[in-house]
C-alpha positions in Angstrom: -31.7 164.5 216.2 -35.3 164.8 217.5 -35.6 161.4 218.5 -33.4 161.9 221.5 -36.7 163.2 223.0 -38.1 159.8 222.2 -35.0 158.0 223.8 -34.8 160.6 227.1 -38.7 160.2 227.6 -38.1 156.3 228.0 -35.5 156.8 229.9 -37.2 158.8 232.3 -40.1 156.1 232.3 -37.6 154.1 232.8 -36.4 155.6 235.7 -39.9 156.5 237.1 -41.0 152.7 237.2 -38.1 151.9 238.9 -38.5 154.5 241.6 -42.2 153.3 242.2 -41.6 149.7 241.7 -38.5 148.8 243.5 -40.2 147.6 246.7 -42.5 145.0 244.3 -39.5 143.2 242.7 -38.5 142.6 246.5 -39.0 141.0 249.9 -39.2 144.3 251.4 -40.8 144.9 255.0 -42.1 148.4 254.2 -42.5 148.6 258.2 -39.2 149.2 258.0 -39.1 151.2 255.3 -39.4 155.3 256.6 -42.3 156.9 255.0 -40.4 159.7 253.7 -38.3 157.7 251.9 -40.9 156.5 250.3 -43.2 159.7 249.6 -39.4 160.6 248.1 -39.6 158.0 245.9 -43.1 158.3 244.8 -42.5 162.1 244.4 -38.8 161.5 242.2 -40.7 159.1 240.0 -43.5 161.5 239.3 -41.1 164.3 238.7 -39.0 161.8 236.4 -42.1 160.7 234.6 -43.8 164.1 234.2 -40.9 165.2 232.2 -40.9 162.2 230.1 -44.6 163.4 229.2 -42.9 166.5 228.4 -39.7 165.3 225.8 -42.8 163.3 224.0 -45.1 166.9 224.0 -42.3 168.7 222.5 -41.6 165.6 220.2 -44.5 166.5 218.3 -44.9 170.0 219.2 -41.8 171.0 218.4 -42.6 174.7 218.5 -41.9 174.4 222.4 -38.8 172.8 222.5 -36.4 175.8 223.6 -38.4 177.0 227.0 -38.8 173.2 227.8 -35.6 171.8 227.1 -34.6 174.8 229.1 -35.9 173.2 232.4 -35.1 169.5 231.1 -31.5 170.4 230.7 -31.1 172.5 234.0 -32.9 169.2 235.7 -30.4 166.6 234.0 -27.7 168.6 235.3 -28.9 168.6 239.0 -29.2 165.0 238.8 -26.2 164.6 237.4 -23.9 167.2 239.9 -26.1 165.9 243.2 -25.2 161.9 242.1 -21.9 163.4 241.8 -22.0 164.5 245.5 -23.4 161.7 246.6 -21.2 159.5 244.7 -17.9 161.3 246.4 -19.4 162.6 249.9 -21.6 159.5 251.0 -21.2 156.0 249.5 -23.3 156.5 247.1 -22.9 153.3 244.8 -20.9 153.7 241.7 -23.4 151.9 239.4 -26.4 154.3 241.1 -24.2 156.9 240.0 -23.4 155.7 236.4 -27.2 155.0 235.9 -28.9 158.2 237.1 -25.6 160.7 237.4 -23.9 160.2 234.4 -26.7 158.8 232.4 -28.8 162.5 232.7 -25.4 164.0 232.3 -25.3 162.3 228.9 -28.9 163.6 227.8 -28.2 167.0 229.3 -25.6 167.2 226.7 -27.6 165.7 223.8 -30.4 168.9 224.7 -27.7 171.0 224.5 -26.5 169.5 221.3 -30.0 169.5 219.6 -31.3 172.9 220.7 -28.5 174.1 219.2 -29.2 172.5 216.0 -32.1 174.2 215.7 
């Protein structure tokens, strides 16, 4: 069951590459693209690839896994419940919303599942 981490950790590379990279796969005109939009993006992929960093640590350190899972399941769960908002308040596109909503909903509940495995 450990090697969830492994799976969630790419998929939070995943996730982090895309947020960084969208723009380079693209004819963009980041002139105009708002800058805040775009320290939001830089910030979301940090934030999604710091806690990748973090399912590998407690991959191998396993000793750590209950505090950290802690925050990796309450995060998962914003994701999901704020896609969820945006999915049903403002047009937020139903495959963005399967991808990042449902997807961290899915690993949430895998956390849940292995911490209480343990």
């Amino acid at each position: 069951m450990e090697f969830v981490l492994i799976i969630a950790a790419a998929y939070n590379f995943l996730g982090a590459f895309s947020m960084w990279f969208q723009f380079a796969d693209n004819n963009y005109d980041l002139t105009q693209v708002a800058p805040d939009y775009l320290q939001y993006r830089f910030f979301t992929g940090g934030t999604a690839f710091l806690f990748g960093v973090i399912y590998l640590y407690i991959f191998f350190v396993p000793d750590a896994v209950m505090p950290l899972l802690v925050f990796g399941v309450a995060l998962k769960m914003w994701s999901f419940f704020s896609s969820l908002i945006c999915y049903k308040k403002f047009g937020f596109p139903r495959s963005d919303f399967f991808k990042v909503g449902v997807g961290n909903l899915v690993f949430a509940l895998l956390f849940l599942v292995y911490m209480y495995s343990l």
